[in-house]
C-alpha positions as CSV (number, residue, x, y, z in Angstrom):
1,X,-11.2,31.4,-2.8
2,X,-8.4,30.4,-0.9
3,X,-7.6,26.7,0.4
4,X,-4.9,25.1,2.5
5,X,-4.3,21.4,2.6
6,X,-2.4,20.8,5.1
7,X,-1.0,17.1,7.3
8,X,0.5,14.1,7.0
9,X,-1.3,12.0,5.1
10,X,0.2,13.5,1.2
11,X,-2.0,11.3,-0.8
12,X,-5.6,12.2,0.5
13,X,-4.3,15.8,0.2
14,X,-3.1,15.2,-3.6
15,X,-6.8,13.4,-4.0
16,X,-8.3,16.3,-2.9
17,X,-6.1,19.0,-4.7
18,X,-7.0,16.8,-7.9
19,X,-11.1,17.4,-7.2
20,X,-10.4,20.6,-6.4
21,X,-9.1,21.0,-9.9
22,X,-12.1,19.6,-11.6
23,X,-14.5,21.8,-9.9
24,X,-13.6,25.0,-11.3
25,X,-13.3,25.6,-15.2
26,X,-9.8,27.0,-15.5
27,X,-9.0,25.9,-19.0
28,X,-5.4,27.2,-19.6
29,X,-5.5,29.5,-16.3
30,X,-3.2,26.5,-14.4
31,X,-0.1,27.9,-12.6
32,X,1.5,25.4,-10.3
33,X,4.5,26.4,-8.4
34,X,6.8,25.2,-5.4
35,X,6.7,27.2,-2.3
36,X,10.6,26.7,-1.6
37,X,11.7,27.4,-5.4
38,X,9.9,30.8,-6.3
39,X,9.4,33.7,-4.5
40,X,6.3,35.4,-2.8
41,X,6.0,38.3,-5.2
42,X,5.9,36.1,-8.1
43,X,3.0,33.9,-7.2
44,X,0.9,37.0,-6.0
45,X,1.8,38.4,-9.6
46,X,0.1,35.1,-10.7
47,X,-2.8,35.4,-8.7
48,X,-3.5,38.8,-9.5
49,X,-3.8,38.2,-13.1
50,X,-7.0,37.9,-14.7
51,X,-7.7,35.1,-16.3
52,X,-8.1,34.4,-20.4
53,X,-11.5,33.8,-21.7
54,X,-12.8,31.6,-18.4
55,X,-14.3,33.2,-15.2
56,X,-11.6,31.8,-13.1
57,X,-7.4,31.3,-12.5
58,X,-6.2,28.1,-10.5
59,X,-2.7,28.9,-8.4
60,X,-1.2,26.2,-6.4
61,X,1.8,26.7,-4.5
62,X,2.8,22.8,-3.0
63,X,5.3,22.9,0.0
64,X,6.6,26.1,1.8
65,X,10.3,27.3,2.1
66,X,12.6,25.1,4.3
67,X,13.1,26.9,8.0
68,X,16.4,28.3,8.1
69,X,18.3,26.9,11.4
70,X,17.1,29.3,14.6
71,X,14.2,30.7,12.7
72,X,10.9,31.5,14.5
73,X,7.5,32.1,14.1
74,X,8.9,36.0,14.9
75,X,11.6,35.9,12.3
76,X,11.4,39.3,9.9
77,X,9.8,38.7,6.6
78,X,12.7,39.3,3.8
79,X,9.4,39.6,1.1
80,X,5.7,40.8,1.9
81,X,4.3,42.3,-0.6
82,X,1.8,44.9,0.8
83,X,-0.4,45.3,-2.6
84,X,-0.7,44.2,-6.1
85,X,0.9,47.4,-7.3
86,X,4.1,46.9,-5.3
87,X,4.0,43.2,-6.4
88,X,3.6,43.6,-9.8
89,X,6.3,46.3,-9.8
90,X,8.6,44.3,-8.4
91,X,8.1,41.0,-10.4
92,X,8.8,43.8,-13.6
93,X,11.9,45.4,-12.5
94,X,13.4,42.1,-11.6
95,X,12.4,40.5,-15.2
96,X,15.7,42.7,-16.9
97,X,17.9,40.8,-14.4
98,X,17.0,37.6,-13.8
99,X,19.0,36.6,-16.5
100,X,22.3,37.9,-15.0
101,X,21.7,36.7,-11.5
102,X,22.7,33.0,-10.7
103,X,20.9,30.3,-8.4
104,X,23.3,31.6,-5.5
105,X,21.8,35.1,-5.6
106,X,18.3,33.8,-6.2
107,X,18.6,31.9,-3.3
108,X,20.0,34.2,-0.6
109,X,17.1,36.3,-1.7
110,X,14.4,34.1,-1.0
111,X,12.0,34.6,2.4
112,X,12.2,33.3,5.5
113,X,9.4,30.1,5.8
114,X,7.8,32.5,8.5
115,X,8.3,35.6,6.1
116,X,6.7,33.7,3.7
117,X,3.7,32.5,5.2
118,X,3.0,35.8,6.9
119,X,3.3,37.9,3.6
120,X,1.1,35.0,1.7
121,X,-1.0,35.3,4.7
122,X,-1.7,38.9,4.3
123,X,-2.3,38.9,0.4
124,X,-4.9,36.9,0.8
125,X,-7.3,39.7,2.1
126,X,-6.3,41.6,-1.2
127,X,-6.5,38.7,-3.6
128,X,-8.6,39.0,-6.5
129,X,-12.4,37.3,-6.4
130,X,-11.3,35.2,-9.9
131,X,-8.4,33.7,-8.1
132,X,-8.6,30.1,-6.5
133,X,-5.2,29.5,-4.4
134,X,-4.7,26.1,-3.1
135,X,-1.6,25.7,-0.5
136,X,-0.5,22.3,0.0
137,X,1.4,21.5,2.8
138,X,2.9,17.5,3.5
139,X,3.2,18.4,7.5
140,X,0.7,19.7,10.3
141,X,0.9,23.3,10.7
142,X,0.2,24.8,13.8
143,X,-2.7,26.5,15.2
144,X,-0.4,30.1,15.5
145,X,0.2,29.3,11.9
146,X,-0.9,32.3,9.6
147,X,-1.8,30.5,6.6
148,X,-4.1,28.3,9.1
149,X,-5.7,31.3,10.3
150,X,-6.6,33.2,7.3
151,X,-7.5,29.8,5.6
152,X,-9.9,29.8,8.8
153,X,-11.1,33.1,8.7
154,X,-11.1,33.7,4.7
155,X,-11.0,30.5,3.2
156,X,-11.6,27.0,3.3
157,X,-9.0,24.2,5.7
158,X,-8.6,20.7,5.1
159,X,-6.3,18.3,7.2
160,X,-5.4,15.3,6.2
161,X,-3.9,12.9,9.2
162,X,-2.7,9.4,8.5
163,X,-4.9,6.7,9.8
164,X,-4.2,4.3,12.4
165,X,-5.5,1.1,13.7
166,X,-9.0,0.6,13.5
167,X,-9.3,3.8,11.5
168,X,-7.0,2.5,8.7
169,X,-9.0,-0.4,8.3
170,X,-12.2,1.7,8.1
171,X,-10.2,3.6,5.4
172,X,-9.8,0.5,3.7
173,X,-13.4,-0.7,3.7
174,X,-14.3,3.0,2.8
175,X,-11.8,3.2,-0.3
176,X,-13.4,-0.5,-1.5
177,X,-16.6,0.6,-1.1
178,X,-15.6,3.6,-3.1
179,X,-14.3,1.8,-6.4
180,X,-17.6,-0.4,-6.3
181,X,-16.4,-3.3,-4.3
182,X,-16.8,-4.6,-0.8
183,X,-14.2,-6.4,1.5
184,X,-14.6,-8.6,4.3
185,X,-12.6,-7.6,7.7
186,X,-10.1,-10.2,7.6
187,X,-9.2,-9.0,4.1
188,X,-8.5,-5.2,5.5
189,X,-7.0,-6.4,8.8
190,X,-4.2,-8.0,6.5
191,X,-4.2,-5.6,4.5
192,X,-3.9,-2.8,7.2
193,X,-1.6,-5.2,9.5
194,X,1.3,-5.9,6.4
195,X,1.1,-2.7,4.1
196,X,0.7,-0.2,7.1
197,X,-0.6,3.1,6.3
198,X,1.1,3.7,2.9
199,X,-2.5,5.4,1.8
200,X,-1.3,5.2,-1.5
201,X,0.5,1.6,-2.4
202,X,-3.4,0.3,-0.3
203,X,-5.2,2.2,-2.8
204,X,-3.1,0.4,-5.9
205,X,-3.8,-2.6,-4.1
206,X,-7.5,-2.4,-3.4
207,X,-7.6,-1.1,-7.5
208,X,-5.9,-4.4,-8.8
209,X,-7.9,-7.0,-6.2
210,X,-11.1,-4.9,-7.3
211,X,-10.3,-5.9,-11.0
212,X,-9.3,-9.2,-9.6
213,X,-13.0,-10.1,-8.2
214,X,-15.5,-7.8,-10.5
215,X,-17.6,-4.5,-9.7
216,X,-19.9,-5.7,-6.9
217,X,-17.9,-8.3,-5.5
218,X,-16.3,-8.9,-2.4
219,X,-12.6,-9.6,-1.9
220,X,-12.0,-12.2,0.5
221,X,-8.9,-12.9,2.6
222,X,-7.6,-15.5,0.2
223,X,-8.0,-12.8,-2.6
224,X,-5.4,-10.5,-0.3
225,X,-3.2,-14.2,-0.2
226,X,-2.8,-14.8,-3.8
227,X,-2.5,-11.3,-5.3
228,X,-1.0,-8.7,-2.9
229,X,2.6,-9.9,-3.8
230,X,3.1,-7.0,0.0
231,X,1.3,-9.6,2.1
232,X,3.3,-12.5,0.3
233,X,6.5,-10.5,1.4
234,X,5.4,-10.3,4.9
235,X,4.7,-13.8,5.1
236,X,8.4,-14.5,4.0
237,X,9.1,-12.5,7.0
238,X,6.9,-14.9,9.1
239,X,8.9,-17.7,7.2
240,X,12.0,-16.6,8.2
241,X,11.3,-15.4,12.1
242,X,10.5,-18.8,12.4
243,X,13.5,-19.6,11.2
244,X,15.6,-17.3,12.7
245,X,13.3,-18.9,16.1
246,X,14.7,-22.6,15.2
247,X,11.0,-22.7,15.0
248,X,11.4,-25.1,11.7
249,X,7.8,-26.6,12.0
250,X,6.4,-23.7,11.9
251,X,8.9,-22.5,8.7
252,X,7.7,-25.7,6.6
253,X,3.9,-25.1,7.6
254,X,4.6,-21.6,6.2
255,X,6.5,-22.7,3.3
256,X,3.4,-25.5,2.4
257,X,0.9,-22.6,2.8
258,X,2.8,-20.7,-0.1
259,X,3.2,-23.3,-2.0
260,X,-0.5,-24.7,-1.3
261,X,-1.8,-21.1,-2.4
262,X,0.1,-21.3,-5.4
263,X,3.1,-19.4,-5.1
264,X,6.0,-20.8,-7.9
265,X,8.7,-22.1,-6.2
266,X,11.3,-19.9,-8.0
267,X,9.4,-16.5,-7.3
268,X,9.4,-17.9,-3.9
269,X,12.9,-18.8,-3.8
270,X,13.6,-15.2,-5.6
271,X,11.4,-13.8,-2.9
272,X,12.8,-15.5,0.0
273,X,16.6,-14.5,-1.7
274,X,15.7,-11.1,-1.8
275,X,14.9,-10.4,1.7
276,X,18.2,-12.3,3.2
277,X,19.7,-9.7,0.9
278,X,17.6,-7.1,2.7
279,X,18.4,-8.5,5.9
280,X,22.7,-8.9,5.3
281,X,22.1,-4.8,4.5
282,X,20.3,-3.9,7.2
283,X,22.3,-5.9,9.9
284,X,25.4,-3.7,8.4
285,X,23.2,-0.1,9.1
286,X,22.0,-1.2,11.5
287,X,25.9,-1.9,13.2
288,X,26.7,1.7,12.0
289,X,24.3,3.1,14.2
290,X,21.1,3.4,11.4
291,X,17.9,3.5,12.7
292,X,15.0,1.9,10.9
293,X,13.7,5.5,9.0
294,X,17.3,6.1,7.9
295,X,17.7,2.7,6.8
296,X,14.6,2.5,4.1
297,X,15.6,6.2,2.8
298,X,19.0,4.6,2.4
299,X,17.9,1.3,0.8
300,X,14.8,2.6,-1.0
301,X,12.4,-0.1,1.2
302,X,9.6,0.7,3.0
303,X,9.2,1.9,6.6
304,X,7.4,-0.6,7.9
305,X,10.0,-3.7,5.8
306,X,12.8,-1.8,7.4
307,X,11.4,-1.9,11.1
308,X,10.6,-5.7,10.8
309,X,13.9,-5.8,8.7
310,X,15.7,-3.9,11.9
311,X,13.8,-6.7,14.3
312,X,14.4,-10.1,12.8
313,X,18.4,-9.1,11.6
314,X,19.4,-9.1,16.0
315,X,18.6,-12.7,15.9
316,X,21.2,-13.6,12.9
317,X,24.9,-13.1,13.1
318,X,26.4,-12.0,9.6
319,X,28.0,-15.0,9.1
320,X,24.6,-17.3,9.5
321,X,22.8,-14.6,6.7
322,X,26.0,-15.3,4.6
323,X,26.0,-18.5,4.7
324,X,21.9,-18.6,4.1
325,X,22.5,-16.1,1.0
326,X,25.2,-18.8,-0.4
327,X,22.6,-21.6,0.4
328,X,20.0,-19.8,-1.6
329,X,22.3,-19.1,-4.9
330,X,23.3,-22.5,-4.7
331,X,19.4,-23.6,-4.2
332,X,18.6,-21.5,-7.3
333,X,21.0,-22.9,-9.5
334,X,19.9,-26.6,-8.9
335,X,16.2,-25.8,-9.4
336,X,16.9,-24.3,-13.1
337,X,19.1,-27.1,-13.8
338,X,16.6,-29.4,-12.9
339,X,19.0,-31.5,-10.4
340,X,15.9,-32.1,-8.0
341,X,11.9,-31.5,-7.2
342,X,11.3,-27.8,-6.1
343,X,9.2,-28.7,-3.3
344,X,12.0,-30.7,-2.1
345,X,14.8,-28.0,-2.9
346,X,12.9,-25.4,-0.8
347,X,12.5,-27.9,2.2
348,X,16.2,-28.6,2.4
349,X,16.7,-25.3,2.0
350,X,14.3,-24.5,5.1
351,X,16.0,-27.3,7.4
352,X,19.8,-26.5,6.6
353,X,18.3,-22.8,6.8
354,X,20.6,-20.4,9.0
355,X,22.4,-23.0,10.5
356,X,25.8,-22.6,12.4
357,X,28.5,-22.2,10.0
């Protein structure tokens, strides 16, 4: 049986790789490889042997071989192995050198992505009946693809596609439903509208509020409020747009709704700290020509804290989110010394908040 898992949306295709895995009783018949680290003939090798004392051997083979710059759909193959003979053969009389080569030579040996899918492609007709093969594949391939067509024609194709808008709040419902709870709409609307489509940091989410309220229970909007420490975050953000607005009624309405729902003032003020900091790095991409993508790979945030980030940081100069990171360190250190109330440390801190130096 051959299945390809293919789109954009990694996490339901790792869910579903893991059922696939508990379907079938492959005991010690496991072989997982990487598409872009081992070569064609090897993994056919795998697939054609028989499997040890169970009916059945599980291959997967996760990602493909990068393109290689001007390759095409019409690019030769460097490695299609036309049978199980040749295969085999070659996987043997490579064994007595693989010792001597280095990863230089093993490299410049290695198919072409389109090589490589076309020779996989073509195996599959030939592929023994005891053989499960599972490609996973973290992009959309196209409909010319040739793994997509024999998975198609010979096996079994499963796309994943990340949801969006009212669709990622149906996955939310869905997913609660799933783990024995229930959630009201304004619970997944703020879930879907400050965690975004990250399918899997939701899912950990939804796991801990389910704990939170008890199988068979609903989580409520104020659940989301006191324990999704991501929608906490993103109403710092609110905090300080309002700030960065002048808006400072609306900044101490925001700062009492934290506090009201329970929030300690010093995770607050370590919160609130912590996102200037973001916001003083960004600004500084950001000036160097970063756009919001490259700027959470290069600060390790997420997408959607670096597009917000990448919005609020064109209404600060650097010298107003200095001067706001000094206040705050100065804040800190007279709420653990105990020189005033924290309620009223965190509203001086909101009205001197990004002033003009």
């Amino acid at each position: 049986m051959f299945y390809l898992l293919h789109g954009d949306d990694e996490f339901t295709s790792r869910e579903q790789l893991k059922k696939l895995r508990q379907q079938g009783n492959f005991d010690y018949n496991q072989d997982s490889y990487s598409g872009g680290e081992v070569t064609l003939a090897t993994i056919t090798a795998t697939c054609d042997t028989l499997p040890f004392l169970t009916d059945s051997r599980l291959v997967v083979v996760e990602g493909l071989p990068k393109k290689r710059r001007n390759e095409t759909a019409s690019s030769p193959s460097e490695a299609n192995p036309v049978n199980a003979d040749e295969t085999t053969a070659s996987v043997a009389a490579g064994k007595s050198s693989k010792a001597k080569k280095s990863k230089k030579s093993s490299k410049a040996n290695t198919a072409t992505r389109a090589g490589f899918e076309k020779g996989l492609a073509n195996y599959i007709l030939s592929m023994p009946d005891s053989t499960v093969l599972i490609v996973l594949v973290d992009e959309i391939l196209e409909a010319s693809n040739p793994l997509l067509k024999a998975a198609e024609q010979h096996g079994k194709v499963l796309q994943s596609t990340l949801p969006k808008g009212g669709a990622l709040e149906s996955w939310i419902t869905k997913r609660a439903k799933s783990i024995g709870v229930s959630i009201t709409s304004e619970a997944a609307a703020l879930l879907a509208n400050f965690i975004g489509n990250q399918l899997r940091l939701l899912a950990n989410e939804l796991d801990k509020l389910a704990t939170y309220v008890g199988k068979g229970a609903t989580i409520t909007a104020d659940d989301v409020h006191k324990l999704s420490a991501h929608v906490q975050e993103a109403r710092i953000f609110d905090l300080t747009d309002a700030l960065a607005q002048r808006n400072r009624k609306q900044a101490l309405d925001i700062l009492h709704d934290l506090l009201t729902d329970g929030e300690p003032p010093l995770k607050l003020l370590s919160t609130i700290t912590t996102q200037v900091r973001s916001l003083l790095l960004v600004k500084e991409l950001a000036q160097k020509g970063m756009r919001p993508p490259q700027i959470a790979t290069t600060l390790g945030i997420a997408p959607f804290l670096a597009t917000k980030a990448a919005q609020q940081v064109s209404k600060f100069t650097p010298a107003q989110l200095e001067g706001a990171y000094r206040q705050l360190l100065a804040t800190d250190a007279a709420l653990k010394r105990s020189r005033m109330a924290p309620e009223m440390a965190l509203d001086l801190l909101v009205v001197g908040f990004a002033e003009e130096p």
